[in-house]
Backbone atoms as SQL, in Angstrom:
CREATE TABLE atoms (id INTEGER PRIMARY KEY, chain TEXT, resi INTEGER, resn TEXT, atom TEXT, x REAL, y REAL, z REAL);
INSERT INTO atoms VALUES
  (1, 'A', 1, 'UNK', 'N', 12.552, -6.759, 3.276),
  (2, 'A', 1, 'UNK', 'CA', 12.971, -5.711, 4.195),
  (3, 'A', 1, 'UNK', 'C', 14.421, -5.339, 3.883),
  (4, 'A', 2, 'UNK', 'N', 14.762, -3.898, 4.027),
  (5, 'A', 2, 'UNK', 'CA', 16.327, -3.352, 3.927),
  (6, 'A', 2, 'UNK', 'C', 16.969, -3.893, 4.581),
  (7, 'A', 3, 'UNK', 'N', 18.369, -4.380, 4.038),
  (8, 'A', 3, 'UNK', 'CA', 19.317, -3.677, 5.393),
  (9, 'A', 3, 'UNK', 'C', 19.955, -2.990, 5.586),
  (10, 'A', 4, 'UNK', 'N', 19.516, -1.761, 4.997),
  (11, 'A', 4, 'UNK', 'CA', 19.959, -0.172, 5.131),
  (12, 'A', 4, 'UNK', 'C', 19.584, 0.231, 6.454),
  (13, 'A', 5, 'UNK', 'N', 20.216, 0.633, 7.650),
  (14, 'A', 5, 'UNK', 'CA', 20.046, 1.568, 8.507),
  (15, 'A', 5, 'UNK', 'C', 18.971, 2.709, 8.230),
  (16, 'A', 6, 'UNK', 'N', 17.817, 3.063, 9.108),
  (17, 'A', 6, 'UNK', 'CA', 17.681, 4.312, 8.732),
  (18, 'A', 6, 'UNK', 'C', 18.113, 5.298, 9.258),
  (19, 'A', 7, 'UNK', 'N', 18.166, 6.762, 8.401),
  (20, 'A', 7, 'UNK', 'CA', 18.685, 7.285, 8.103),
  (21, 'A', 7, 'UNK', 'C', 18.728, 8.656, 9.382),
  (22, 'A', 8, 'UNK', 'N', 19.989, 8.936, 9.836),
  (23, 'A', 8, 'UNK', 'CA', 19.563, 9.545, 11.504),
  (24, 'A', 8, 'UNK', 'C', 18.670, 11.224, 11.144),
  (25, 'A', 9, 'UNK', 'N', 18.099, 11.763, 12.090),
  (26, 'A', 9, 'UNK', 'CA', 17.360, 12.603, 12.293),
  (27, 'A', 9, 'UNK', 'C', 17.647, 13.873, 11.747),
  (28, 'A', 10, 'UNK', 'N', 19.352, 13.714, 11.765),
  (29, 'A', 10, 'UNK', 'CA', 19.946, 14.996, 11.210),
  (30, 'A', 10, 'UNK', 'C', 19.982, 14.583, 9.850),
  (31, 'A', 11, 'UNK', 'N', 20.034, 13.622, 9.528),
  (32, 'A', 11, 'UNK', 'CA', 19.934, 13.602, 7.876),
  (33, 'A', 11, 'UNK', 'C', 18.791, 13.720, 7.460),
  (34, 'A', 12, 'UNK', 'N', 17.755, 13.637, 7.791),
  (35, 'A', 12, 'UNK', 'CA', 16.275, 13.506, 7.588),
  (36, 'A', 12, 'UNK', 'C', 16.156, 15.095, 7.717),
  (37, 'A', 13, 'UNK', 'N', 16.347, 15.734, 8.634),
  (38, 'A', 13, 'UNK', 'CA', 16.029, 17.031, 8.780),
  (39, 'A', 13, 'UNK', 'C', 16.600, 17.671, 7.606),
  (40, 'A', 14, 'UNK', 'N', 18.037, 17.688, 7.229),
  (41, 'A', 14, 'UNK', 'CA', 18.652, 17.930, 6.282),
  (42, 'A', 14, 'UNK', 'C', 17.952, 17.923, 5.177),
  (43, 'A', 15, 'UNK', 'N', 17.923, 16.502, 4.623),
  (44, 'A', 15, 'UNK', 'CA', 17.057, 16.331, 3.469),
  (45, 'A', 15, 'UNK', 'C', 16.004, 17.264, 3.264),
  (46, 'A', 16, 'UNK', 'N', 15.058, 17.264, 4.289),
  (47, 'A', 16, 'UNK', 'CA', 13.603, 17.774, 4.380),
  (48, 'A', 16, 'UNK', 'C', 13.676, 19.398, 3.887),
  (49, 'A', 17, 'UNK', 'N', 14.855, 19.608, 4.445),
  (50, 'A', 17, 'UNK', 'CA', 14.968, 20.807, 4.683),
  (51, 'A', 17, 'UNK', 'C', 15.562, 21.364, 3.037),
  (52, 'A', 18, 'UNK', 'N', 16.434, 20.784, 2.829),
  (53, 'A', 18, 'UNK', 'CA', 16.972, 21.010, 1.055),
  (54, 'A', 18, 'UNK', 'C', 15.844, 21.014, 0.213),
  (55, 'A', 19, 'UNK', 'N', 15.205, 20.247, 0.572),
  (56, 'A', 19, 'UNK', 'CA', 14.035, 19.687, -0.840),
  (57, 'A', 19, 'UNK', 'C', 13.004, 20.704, -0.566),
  (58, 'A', 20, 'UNK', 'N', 12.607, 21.332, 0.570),
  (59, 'A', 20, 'UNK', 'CA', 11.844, 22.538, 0.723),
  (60, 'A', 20, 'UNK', 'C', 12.078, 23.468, 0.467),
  (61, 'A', 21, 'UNK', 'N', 13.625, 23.738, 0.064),
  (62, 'A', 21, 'UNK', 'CA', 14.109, 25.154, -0.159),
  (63, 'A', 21, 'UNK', 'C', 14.403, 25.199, -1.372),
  (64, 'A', 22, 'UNK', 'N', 14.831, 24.090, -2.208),
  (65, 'A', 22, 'UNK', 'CA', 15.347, 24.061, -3.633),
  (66, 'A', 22, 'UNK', 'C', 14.508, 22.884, -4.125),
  (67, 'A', 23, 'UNK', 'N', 13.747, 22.411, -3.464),
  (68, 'A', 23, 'UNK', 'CA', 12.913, 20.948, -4.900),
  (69, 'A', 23, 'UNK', 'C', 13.781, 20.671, -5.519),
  (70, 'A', 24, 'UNK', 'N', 13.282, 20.580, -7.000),
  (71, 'A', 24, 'UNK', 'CA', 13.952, 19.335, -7.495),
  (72, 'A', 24, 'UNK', 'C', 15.406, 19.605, -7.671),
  (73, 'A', 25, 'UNK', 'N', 16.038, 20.406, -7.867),
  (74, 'A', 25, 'UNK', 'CA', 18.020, 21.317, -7.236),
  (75, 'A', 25, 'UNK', 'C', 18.609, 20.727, -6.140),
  (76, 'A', 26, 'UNK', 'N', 17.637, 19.713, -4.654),
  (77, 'A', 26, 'UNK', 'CA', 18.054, 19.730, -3.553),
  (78, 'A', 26, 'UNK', 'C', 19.327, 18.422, -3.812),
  (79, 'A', 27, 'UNK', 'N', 19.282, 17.810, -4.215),
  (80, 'A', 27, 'UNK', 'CA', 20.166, 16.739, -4.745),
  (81, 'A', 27, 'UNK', 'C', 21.388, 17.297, -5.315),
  (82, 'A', 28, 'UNK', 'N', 21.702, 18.025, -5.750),
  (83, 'A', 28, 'UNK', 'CA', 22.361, 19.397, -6.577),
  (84, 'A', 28, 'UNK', 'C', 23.333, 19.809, -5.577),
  (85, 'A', 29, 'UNK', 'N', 22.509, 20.568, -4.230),
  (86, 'A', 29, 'UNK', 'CA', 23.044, 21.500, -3.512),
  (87, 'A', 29, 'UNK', 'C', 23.533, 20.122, -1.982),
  (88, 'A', 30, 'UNK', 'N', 23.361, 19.271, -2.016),
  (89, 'A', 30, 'UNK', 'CA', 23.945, 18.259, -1.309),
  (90, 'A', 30, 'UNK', 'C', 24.598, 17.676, -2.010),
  (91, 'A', 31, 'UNK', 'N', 25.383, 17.727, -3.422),
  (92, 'A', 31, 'UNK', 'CA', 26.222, 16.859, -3.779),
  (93, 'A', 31, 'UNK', 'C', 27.089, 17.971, -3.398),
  (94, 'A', 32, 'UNK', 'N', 27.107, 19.238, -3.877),
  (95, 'A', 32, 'UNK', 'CA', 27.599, 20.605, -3.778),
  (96, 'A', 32, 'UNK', 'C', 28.334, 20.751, -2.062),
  (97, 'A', 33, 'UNK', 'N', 27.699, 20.533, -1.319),
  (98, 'A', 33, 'UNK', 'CA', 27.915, 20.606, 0.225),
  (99, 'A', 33, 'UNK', 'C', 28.671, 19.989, 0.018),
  (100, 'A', 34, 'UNK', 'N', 28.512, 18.333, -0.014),
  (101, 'A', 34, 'UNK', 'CA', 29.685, 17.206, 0.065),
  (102, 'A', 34, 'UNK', 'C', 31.071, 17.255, -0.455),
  (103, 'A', 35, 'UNK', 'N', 31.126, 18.268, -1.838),
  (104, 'A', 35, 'UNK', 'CA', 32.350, 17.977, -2.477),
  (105, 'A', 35, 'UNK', 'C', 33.120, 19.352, -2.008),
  (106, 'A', 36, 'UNK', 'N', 32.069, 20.455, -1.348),
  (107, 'A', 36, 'UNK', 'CA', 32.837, 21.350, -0.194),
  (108, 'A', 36, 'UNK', 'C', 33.846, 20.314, 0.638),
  (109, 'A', 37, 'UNK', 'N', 33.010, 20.074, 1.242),
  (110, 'A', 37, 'UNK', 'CA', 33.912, 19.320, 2.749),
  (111, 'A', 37, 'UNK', 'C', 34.595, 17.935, 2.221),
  (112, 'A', 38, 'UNK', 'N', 34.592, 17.417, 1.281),
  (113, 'A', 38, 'UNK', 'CA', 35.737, 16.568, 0.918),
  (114, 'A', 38, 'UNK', 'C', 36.631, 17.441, 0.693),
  (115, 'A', 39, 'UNK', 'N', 36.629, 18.398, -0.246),
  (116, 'A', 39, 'UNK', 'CA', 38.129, 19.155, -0.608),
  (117, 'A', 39, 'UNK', 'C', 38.506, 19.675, 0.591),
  (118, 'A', 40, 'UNK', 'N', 37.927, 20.191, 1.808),
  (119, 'A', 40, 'UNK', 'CA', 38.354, 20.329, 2.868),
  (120, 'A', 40, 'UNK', 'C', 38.947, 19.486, 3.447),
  (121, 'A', 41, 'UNK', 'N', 39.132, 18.589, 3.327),
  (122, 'A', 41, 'UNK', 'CA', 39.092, 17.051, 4.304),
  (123, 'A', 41, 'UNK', 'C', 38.063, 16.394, 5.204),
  (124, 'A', 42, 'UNK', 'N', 37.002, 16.950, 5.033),
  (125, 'A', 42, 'UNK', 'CA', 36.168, 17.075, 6.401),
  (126, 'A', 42, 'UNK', 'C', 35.615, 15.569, 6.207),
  (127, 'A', 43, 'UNK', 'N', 35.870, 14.417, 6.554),
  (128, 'A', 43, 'UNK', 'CA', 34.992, 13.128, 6.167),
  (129, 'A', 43, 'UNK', 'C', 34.090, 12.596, 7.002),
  (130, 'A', 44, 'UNK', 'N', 33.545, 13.519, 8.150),
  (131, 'A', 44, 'UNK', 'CA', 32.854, 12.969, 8.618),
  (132, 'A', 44, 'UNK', 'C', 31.557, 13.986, 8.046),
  (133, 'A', 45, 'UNK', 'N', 32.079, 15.189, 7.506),
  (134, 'A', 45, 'UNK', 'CA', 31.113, 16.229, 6.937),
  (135, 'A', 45, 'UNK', 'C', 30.556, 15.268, 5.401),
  (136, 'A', 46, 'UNK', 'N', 31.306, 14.775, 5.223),
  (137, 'A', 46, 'UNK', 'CA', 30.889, 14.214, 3.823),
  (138, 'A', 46, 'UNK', 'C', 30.366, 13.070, 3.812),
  (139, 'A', 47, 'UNK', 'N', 30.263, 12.214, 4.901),
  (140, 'A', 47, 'UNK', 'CA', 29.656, 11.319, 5.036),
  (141, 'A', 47, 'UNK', 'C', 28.376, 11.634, 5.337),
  (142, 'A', 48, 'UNK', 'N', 28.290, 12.496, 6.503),
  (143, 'A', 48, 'UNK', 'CA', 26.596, 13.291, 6.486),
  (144, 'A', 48, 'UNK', 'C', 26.300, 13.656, 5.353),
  (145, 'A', 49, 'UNK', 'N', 26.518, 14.640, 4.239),
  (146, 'A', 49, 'UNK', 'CA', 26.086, 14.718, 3.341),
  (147, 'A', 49, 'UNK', 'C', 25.736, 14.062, 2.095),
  (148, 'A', 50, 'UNK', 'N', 26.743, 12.657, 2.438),
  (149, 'A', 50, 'UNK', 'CA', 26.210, 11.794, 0.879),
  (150, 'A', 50, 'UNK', 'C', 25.627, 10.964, 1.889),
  (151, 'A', 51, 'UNK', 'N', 25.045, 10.891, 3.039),
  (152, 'A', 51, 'UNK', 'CA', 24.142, 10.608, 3.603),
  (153, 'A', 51, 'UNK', 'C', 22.442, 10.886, 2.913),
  (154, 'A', 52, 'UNK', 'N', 22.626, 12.443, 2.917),
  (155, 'A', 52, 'UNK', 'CA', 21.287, 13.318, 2.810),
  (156, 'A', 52, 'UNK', 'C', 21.179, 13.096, 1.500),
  (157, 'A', 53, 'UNK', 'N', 22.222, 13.511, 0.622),
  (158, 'A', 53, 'UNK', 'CA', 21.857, 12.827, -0.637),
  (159, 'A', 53, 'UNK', 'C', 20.891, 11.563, -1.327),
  (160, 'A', 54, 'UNK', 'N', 21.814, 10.825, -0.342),
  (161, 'A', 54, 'UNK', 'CA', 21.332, 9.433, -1.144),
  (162, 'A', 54, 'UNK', 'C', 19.940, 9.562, -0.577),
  (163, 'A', 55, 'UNK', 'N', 19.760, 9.996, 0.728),
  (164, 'A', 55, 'UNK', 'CA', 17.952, 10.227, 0.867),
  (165, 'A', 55, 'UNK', 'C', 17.059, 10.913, 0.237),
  (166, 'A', 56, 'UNK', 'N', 17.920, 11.730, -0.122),
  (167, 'A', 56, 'UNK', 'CA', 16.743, 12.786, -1.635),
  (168, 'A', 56, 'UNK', 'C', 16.383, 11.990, -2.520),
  (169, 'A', 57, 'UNK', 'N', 17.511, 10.818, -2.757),
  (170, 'A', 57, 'UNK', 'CA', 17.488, 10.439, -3.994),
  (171, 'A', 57, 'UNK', 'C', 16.408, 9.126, -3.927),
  (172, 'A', 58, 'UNK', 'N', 16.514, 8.719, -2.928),
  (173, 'A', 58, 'UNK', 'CA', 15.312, 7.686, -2.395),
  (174, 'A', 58, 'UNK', 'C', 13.958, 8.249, -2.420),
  (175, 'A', 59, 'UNK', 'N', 14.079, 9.199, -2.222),
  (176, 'A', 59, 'UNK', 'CA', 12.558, 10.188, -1.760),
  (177, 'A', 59, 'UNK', 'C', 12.263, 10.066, -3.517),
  (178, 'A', 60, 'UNK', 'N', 13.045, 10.598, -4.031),
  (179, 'A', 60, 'UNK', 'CA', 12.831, 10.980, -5.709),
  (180, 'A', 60, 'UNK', 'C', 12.235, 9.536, -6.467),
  (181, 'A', 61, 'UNK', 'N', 12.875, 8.493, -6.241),
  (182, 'A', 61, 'UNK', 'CA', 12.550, 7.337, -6.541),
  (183, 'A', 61, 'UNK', 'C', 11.282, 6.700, -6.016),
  (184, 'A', 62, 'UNK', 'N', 10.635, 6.965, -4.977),
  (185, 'A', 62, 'UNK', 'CA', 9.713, 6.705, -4.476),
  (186, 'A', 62, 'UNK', 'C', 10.127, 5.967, -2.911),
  (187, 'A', 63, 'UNK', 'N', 10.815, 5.992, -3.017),
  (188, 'A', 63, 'UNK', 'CA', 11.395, 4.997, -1.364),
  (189, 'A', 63, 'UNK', 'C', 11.225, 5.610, -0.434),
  (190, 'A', 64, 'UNK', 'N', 11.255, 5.555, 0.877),
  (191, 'A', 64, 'UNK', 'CA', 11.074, 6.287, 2.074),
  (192, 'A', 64, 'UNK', 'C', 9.873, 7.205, 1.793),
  (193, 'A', 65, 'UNK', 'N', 9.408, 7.965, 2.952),
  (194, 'A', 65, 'UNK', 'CA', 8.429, 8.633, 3.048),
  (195, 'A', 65, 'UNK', 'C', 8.739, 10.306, 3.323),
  (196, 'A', 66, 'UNK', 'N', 8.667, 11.304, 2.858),
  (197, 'A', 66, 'UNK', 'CA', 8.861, 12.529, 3.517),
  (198, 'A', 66, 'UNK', 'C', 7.513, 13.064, 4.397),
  (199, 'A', 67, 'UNK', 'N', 8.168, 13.247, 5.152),
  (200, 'A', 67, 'UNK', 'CA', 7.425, 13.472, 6.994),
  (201, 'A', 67, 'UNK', 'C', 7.483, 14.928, 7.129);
């Protein structure tokens, strides 16, 4: 068993939502988001997003389930 947290609702939605609009790019356009709002300063924006990331990237690997 993990001991990764899972992953909150808004990141899940997120994810779901990237990978439906861009497939296999969605990993792409969430690294893209993230390195927006770091150069902004935004770190709680970038923590959500290399959030969603790393869940694409699980999904891609076979881990987690898309719902």
């Amino acid at each position: 068993m993990s001991d990764v947290p899972a992953p909150s609702p808004a990141v899940q939605s997120a994810a779901m939502t990237l990978i439906a609009q861009y497939g296999d790019d969605a990993e792409v356009i969430a690294v893209m988001r993230a390195a927006e709002l770091a150069a902004a300063g935004d770190v709680k924006g970038l923590e959500h997003w290399d959030a969603v990331r790393d869940l694409i990237v699980a999904f891609d690997a076979g881990e987690g389930t898309r719902q």
